[in-house]
C-alpha positions as CSV (number, residue, x, y, z in Angstrom):
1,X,-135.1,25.3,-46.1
2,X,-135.7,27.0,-43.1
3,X,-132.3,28.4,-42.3
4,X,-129.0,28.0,-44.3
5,X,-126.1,27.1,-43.6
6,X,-126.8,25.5,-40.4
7,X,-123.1,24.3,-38.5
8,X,-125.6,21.7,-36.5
9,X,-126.9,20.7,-40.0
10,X,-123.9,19.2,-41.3
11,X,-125.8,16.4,-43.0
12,X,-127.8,18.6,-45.1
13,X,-124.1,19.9,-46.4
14,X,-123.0,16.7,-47.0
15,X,-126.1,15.9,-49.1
16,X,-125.8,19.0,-51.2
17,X,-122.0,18.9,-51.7
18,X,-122.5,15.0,-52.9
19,X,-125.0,15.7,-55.5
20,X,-123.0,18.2,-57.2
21,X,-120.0,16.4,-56.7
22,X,-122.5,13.9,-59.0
23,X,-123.5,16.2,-61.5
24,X,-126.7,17.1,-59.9
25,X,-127.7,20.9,-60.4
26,X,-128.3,22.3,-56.9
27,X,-130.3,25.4,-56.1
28,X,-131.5,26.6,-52.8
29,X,-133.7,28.4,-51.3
30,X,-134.3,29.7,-47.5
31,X,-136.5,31.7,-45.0
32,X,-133.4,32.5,-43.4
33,X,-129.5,32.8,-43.0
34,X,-128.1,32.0,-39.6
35,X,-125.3,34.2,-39.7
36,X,-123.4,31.9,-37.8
37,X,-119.7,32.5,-36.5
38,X,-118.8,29.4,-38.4
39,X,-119.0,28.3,-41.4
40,X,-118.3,24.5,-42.7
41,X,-115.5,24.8,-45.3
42,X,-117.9,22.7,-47.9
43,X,-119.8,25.7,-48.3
44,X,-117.2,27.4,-49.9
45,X,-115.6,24.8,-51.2
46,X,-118.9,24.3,-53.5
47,X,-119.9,28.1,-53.7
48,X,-123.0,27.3,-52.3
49,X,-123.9,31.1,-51.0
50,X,-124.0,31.5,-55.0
51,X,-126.7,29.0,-55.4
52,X,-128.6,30.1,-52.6
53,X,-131.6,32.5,-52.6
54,X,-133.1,34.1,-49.6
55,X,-136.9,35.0,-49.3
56,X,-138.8,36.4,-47.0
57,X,-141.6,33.6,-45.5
58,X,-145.0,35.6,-45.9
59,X,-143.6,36.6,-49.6
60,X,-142.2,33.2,-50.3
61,X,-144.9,31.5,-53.0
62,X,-144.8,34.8,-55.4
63,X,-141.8,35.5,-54.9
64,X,-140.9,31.8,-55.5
65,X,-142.7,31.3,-58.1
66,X,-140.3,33.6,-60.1
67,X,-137.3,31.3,-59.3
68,X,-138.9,28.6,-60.0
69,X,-139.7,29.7,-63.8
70,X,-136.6,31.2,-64.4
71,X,-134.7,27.3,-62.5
72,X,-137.2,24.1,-64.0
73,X,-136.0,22.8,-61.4
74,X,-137.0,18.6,-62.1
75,X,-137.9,17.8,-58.4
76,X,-138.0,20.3,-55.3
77,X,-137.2,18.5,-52.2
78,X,-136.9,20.0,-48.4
79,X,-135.2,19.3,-45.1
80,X,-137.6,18.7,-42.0
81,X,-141.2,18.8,-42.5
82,X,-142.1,22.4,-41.2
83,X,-142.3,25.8,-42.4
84,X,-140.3,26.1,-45.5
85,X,-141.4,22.4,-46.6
86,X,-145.2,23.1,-45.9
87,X,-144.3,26.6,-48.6
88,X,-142.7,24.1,-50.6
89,X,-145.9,21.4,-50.9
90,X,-148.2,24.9,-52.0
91,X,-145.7,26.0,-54.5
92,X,-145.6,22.5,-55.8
93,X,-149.0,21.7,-55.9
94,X,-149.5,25.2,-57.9
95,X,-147.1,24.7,-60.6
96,X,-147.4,20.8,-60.9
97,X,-144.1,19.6,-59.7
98,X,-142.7,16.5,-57.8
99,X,-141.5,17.0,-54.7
100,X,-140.1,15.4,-51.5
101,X,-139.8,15.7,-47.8
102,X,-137.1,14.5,-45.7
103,X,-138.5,14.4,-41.9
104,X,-135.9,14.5,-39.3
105,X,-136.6,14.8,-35.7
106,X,-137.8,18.1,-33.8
107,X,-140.1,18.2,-36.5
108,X,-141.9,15.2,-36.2
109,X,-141.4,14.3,-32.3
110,X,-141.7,18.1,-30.8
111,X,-145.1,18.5,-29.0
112,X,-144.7,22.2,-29.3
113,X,-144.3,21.9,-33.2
114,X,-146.4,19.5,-33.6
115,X,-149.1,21.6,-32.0
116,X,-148.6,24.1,-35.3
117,X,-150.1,21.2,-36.8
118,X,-147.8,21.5,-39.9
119,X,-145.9,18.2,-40.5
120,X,-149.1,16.7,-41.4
121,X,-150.1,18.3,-44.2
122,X,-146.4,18.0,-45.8
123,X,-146.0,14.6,-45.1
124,X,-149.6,14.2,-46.6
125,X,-148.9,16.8,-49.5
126,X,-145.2,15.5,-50.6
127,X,-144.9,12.5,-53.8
128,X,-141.9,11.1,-51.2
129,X,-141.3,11.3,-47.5
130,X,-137.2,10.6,-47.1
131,X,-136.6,10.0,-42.8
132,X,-132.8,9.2,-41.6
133,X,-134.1,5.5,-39.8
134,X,-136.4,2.7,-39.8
135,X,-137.3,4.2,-36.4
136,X,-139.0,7.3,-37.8
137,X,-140.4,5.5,-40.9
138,X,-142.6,3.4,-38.3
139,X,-143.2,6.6,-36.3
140,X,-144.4,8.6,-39.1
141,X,-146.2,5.2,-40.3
142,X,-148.2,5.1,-37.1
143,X,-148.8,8.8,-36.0
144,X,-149.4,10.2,-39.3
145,X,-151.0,7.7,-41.2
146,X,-148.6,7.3,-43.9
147,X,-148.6,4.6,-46.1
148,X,-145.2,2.8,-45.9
149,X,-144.6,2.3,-49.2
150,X,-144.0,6.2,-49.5
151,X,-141.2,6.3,-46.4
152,X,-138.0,5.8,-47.8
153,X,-134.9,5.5,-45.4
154,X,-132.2,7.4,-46.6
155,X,-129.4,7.7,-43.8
156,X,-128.6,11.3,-42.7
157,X,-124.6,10.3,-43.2
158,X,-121.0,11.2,-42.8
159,X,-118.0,11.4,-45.4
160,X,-115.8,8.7,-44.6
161,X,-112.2,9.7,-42.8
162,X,-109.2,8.5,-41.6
163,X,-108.5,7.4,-38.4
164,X,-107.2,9.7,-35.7
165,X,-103.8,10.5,-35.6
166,X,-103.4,13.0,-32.4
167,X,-102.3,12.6,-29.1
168,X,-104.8,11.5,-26.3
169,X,-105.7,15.4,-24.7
170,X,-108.9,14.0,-23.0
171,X,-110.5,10.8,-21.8
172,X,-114.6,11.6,-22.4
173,X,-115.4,13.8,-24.9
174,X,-118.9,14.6,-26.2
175,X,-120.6,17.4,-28.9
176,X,-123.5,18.6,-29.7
177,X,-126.1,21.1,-28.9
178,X,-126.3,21.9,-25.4
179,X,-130.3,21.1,-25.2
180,X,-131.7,18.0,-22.9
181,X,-132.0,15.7,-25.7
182,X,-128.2,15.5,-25.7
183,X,-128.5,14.3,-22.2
184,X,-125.2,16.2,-21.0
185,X,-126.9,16.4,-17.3
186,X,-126.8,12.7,-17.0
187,X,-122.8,12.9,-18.5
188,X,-121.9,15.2,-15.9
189,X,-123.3,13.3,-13.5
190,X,-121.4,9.9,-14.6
191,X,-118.4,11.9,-14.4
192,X,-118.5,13.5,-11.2
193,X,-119.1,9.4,-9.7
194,X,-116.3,8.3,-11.5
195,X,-114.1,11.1,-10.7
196,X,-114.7,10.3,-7.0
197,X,-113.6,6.7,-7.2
198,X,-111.2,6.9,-10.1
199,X,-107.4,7.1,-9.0
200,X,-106.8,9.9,-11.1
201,X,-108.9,12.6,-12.4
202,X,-110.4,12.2,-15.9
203,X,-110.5,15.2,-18.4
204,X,-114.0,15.6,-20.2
205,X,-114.5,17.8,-23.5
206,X,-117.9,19.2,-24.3
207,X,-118.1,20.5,-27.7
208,X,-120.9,22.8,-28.9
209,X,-123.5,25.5,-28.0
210,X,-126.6,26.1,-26.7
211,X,-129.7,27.1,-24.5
212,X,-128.2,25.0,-21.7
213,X,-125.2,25.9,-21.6
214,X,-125.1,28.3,-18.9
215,X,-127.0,25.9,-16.2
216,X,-124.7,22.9,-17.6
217,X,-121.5,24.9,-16.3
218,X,-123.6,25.8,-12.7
219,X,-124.2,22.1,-12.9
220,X,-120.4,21.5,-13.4
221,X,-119.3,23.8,-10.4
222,X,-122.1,22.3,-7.9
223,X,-120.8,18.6,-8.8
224,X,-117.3,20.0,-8.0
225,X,-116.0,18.8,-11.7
226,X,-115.5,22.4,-13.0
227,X,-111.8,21.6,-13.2
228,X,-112.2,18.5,-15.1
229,X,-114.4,19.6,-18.0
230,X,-114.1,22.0,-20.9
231,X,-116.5,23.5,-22.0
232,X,-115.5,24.3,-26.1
233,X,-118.4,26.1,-27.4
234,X,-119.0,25.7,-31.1
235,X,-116.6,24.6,-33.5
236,X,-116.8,24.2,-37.4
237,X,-116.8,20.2,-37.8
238,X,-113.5,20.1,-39.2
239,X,-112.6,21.2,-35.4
240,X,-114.8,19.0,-33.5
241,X,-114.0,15.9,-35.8
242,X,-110.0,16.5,-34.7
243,X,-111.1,17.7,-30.9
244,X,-112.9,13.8,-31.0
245,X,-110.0,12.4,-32.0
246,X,-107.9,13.7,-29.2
247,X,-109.5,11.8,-27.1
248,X,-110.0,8.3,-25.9
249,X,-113.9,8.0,-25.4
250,X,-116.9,9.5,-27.2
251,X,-120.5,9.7,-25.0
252,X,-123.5,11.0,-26.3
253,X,-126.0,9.7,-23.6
254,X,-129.3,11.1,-25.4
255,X,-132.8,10.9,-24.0
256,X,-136.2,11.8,-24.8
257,X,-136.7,15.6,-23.9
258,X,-139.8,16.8,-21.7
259,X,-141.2,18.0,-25.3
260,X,-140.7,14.7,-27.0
261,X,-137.6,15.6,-29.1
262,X,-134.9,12.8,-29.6
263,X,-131.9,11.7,-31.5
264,X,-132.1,10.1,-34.9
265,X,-128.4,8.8,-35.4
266,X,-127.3,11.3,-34.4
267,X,-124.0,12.7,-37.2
268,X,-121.7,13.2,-34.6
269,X,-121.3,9.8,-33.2
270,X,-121.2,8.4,-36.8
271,X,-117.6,10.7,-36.9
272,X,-116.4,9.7,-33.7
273,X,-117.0,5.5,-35.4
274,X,-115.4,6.9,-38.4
275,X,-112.1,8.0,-36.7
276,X,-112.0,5.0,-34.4
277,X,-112.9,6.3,-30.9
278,X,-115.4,4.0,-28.8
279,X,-118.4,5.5,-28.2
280,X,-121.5,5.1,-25.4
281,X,-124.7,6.5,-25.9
282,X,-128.4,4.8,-24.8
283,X,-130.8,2.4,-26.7
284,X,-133.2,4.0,-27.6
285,X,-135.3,5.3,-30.6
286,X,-132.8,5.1,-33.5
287,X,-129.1,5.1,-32.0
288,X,-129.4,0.8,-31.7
289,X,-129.8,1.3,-35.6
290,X,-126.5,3.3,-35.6
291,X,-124.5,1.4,-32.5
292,X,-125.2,-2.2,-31.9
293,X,-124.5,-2.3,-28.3
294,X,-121.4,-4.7,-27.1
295,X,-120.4,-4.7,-31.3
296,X,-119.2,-1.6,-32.5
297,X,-120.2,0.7,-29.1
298,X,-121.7,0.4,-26.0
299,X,-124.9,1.2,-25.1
300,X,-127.2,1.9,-21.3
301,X,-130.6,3.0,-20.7
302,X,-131.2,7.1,-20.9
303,X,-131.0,8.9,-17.7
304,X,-128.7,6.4,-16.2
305,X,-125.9,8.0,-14.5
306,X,-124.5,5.0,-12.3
307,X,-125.0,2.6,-15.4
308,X,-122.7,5.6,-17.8
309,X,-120.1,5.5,-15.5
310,X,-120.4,1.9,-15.4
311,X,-120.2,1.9,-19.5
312,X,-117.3,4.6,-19.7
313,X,-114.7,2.8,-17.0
314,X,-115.7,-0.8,-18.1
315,X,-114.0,0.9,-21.7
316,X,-111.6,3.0,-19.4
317,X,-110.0,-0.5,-18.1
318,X,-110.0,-2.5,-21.3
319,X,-108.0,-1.6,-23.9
320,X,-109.0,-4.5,-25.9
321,X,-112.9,-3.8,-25.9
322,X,-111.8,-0.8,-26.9
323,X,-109.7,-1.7,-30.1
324,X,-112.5,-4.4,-31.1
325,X,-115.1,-2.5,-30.8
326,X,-113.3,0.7,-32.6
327,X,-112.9,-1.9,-35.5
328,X,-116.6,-3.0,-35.5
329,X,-117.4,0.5,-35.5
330,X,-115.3,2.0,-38.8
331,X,-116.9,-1.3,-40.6
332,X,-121.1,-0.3,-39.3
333,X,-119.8,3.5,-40.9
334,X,-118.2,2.0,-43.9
335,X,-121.6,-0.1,-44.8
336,X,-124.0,1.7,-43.7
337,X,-123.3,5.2,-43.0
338,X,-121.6,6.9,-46.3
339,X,-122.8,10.0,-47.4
340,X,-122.2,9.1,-50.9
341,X,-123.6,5.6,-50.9
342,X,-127.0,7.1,-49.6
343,X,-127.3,10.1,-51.2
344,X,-127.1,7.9,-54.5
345,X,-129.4,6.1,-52.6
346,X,-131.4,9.4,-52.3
347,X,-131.1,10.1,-56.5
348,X,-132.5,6.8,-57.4
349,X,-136.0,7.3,-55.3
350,X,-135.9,10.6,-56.9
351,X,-135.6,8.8,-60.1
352,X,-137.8,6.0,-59.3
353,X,-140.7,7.9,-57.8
354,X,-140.5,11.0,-59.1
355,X,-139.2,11.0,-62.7
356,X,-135.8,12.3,-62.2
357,X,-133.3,12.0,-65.5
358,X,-129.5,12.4,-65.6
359,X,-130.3,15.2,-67.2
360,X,-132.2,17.2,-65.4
């Protein structure tokens, strides 16, 4: 990988912690450590900085190539088809072994990345190309040429949990990285019209970090919400999973960014379904996959301020929408969205296509 652990990665944590949790010897290797503030407790909990190698980029195939003698690893697989994948496919190719891709989002949709011209050649160069929806598997069908019958969808997923159990502390909350993707500027904006018609003023939580940050609080002030909204900063997901539940509505109105980047499912609505608060978020790309709009969330067109305040007080006023759609919600999570339903999913194309034992 690029960079472990990641906090915004959490679904590359889940994956690892549920193949050992199957038996599944797990080693890893990465350009770089993030040295982040926070670190998810699952990283301890399965000792992974004890399985986890770091090498340098420009001394990563020789250097690698000693790890991999001394491992056998059975099948070398990579998150996001960039840097430390397109290392990955050389080493592979050299020494003979399977290996596997799984293609997310920045990597595959960035213009600026995709300028580098590397997700091409590992999507080309991989046995298996693993992508979190049946959006991106028609995406990377049609821009890159690959033949569908080696795009497997494997959902980037969540562990099941409980309901919520706290007190109400907010009415809007939303998380994630503070980039325009996330389309916070268009949350912001739905607030600030509600709070000027709404009897009362609403309290919005905004979890998480990021590039934007600084122009989102400006934003804030000049809207004349700056009261209303707290700003959290970044929290392990144990945190933000029981900041979510405080509150009574989860939006995450993403968009596509200037630079083509977009959502794919994104993990953090997936919780918020989990633990029974209604979300709103937009259709597009793969969020209709994850929320059917008017079942188990609601759902508005990107960039669509008037429409997400329309969205967030229609829930606001109905407590019954709410409740049915919460239901729907922990049901879409409990089918389709399991971390360890799809990472067996993940083991069996590993064993199908690649010739991965239970022994190895």
């Amino acid at each position: 990988m690029d960079n472990f652990p990641k906090t915004s990665e959490t679904f590359i944590l889940n994956e690892i912690a549920v193949l050992k949790d199957m038996g599944v010897e797990v080693e890893i290797v990465a350009f770089n450590d993030p040295k982040e503030p926070h670190v998810n407790a699952l990283v301890l909990k399965h000792a992974l900085p004890q399985h986890t190698y770091y090498i340098n980029a420009q001394s990563f195939l020789d250097r690698a190539c000693n790890q991999l003698v001394a491992l056998a690893p059975a099948v070398l697989h990579s998150h996001f088809a960039y840097e430390a994948a397109w290392s990955m496919v050389r080493l592979a190719h050299r020494y003979g072994r399977s290996c596997s891709v799984t293609a997310h989002a920045y990597d595959i949709f960035r213009s600026d990345i995709l300028r580098r011209g590397i997700a091409a050649p590992v999507l080309t160069g991989v046995d298996v190309v693993i992508t979190p929806s049946h959006y991106n598997k028609r995406y990377i069908h049609q821009n890159f040429k690959i033949p569908l019958g080696k795009i497997h969808v494997v959902r980037a997923s969540i562990f099941l949990t409980e309901d919520a159990t706290i007190g109400v502390q907010n009415d809007v909350v939303s998380a994630g990285r503070l980039i325009e993707k996330k389309g916070f500027v268009t949350l912001l904006e739905s607030m600030a019209s509600l709070q000027a018609s709404h009897p009362i003023k609403l309290k919005t939580l905004i979890i998480g970090d990021g590039e934007d940050m600084r122009d989102l609080k400006d934003f804030a002030r000049k809207l004349g919400i700056e009261d209303t909204v707290e700003f959290a900063g970044e929290l392990t997901n144990e945190e933000t999973i029981a900041r979510i539940g405080s509150s009574r509505i989860f939006v995450l109105p993403c968009c596509f960014a200037a630079d083509g980047d977009v959502d794919v499912c994104p993990l953090v609505i997936q919780e918020a379904m989990a633990i029974g608060v209604t979300v709103v978020s937009t259709n597009i790309a793969s969020i209709p996959e994850l929320v059917e709009d008017g079942i188990s969330g609601l759902l508005v067109p990107p960039s669509s301020p008037v429409e997400l305040a329309q969205a967030i007080k229609r829930l606001l006023d109905n407590s019954e929408l709410m409740a049915t759609l919460s239901n729907n919600a922990k049901k879409k999570i409990k089918q389709d969205f399991d971390v360890e339903h799809q990472t067996a999913e993940l083991v069996s194309i590993w064993q199908k296509e690649l010739g991965l034992t239970k022994h190895d």
